[in-house]
C-alpha positions as CSV (number, residue, x, y, z in Angstrom):
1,X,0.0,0.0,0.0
2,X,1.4,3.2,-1.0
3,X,1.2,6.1,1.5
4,X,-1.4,7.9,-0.3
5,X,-3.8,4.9,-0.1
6,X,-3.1,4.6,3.9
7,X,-3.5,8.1,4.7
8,X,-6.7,8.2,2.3
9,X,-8.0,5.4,4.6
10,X,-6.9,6.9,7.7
11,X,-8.8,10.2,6.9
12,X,-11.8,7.7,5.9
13,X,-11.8,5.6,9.1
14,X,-11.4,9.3,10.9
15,X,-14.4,10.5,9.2
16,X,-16.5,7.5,9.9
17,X,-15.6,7.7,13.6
18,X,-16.8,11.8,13.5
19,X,-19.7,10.4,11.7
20,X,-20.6,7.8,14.5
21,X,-19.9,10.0,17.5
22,X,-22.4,12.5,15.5
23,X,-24.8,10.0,15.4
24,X,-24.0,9.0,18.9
25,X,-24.4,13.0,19.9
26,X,-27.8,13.6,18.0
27,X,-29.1,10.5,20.5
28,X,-28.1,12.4,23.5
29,X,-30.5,15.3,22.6
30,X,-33.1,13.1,22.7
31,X,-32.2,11.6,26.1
32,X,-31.9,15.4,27.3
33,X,-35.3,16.6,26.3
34,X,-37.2,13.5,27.8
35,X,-35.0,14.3,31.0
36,X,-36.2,18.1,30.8
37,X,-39.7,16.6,30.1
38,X,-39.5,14.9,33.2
39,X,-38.1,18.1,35.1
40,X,-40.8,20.0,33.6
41,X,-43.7,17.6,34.4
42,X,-42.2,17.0,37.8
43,X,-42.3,21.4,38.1
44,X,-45.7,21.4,37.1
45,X,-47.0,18.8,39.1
46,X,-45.4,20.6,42.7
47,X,-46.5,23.7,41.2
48,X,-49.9,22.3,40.9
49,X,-50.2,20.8,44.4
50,X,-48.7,24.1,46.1
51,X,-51.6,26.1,44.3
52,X,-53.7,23.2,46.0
53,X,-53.0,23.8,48.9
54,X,-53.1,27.4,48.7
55,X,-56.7,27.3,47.7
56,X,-57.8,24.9,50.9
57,X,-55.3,27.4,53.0
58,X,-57.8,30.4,51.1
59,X,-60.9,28.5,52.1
60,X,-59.9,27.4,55.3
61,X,-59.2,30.9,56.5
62,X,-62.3,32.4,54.4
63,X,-64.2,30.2,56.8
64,X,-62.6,31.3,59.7
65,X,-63.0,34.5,58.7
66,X,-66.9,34.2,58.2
67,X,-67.1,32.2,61.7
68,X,-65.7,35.3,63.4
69,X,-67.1,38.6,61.8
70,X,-70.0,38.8,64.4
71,X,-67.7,39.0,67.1
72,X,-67.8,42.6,67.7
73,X,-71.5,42.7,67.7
74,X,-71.9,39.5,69.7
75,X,-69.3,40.8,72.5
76,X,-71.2,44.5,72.3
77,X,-74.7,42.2,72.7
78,X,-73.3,40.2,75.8
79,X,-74.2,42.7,78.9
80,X,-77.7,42.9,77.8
81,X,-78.1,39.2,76.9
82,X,-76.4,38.5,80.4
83,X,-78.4,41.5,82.4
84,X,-81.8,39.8,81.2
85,X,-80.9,36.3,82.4
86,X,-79.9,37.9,85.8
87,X,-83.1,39.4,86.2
88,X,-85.0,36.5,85.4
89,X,-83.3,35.5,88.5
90,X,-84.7,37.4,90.8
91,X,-88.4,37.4,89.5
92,X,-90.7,36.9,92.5
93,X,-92.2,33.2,92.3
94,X,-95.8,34.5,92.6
95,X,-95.2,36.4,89.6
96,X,-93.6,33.9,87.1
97,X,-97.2,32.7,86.6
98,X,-98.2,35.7,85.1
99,X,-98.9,35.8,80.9
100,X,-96.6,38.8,80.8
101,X,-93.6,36.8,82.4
102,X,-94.2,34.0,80.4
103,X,-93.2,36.7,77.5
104,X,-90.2,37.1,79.3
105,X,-89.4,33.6,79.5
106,X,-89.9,33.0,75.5
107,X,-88.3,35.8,74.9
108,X,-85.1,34.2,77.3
109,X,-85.8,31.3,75.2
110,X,-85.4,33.2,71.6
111,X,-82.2,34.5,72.9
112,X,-80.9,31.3,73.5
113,X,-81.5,30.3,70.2
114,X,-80.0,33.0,68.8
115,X,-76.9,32.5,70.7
116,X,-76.9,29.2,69.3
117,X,-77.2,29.8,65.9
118,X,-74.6,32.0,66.1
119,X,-72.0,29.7,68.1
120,X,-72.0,31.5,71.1
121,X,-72.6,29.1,74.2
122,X,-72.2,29.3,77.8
123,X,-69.7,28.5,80.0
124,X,-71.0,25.8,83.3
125,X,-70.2,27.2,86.4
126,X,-72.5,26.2,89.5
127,X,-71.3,22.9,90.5
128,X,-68.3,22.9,88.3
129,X,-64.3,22.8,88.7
130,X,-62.7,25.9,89.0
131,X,-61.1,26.3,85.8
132,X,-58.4,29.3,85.0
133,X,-59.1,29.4,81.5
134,X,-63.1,29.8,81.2
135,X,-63.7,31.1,84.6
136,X,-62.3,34.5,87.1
137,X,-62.7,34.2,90.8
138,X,-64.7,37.0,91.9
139,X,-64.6,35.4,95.3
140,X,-63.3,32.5,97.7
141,X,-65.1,31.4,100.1
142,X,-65.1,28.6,103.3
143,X,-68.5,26.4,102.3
144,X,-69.1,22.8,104.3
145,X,-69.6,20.1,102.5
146,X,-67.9,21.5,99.0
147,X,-64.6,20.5,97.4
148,X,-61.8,23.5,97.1
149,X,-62.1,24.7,93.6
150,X,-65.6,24.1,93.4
151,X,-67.7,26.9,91.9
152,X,-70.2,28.0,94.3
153,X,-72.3,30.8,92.6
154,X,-72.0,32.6,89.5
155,X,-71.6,36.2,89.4
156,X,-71.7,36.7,85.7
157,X,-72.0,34.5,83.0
158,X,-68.6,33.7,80.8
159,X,-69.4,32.3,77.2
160,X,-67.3,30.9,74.0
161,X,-67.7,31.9,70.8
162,X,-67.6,28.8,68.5
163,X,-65.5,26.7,71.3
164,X,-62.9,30.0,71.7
165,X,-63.1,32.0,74.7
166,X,-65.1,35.2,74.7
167,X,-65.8,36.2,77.9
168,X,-64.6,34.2,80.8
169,X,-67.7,33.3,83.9
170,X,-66.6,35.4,87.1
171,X,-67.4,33.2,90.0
172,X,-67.4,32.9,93.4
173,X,-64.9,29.6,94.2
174,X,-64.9,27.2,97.6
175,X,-61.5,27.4,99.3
């Protein structure tokens, strides 16, 4: 073989080995773009589930929200709501007979309705454990015959506004 003829063949076999690494490079491409398929699809899908969960978050606190927004007027309503069951107390027995005190007792009843409807409930005192967190002793005082801690009367009522605190009972508490 002459040298001509070897380096011809050499710059053949050279070219066929450019050739196949080009055809071994335009694969790769393809192997890249499924990969950044994957990245993308595995982008969209987080950024699908984190606008999920925004929504519910959006919801959840909408709800809260609309739980809540009578607050002001329910807290402004309490005295009287509280000022009418305390005199209801102290109606005379003779009297509650009367058609004009039965009024009074359906319109007690109405009010309690309304507080339910609304979420607002009253705190147990009579009877109860003193508890901290729903109740502030007015009063302690030595009674026979009851526990220490036990509530003994109720001074004025406490009450929770969907299961949150609104206004804690004041009570008078045995030593």
């Amino acid at each position: 073989m002459t040298k001509s003829k070897e380096h011809k063949e050499e710059e053949i076999e050279a070219e066929v080995e450019d050739t196949v690494e080009e055809v071994e490079v335009s694969e790769e491409p393809e192997v890249v773009v499924k990969e950044e398929n994957l990245d993308y699809k595995e982008a969209w899908i987080r950024v699908t589930a984190d606008y999920q969960n925004l929504k519910k978050e959006m919801l959840d606190k909408q709800t809260e929200y609309v739980k809540y927004a009578n607050r002001n007027m329910l807290e402004d309503l309490l005295p009287v709501i509280e000022h009418f069951h305390q005199g209801l107390k102290y109606v005379p027995e003779e009297v509650k007979s009367e058609s004009w005190m039965q009024g009074f007792e359906q319109i007690k009843k109405q009010l309690d309705e309304f507080m339910g409807k609304n979420g607002l409930e009253k705190i147990p005192t009579v009877g109860e454990q003193f508890d901290p967190s729903l109740h502030e002793a007015m009063q302690n005082k030595v009674e026979e015959g009851k526990a220490p801690g036990e509530i003994l009367s109720e001074v004025m009522g406490g009450y929770k506004l969907n299961g949150k605190l609104l206004q804690p009972a004041r009570v008078i508490v045995a030593e």
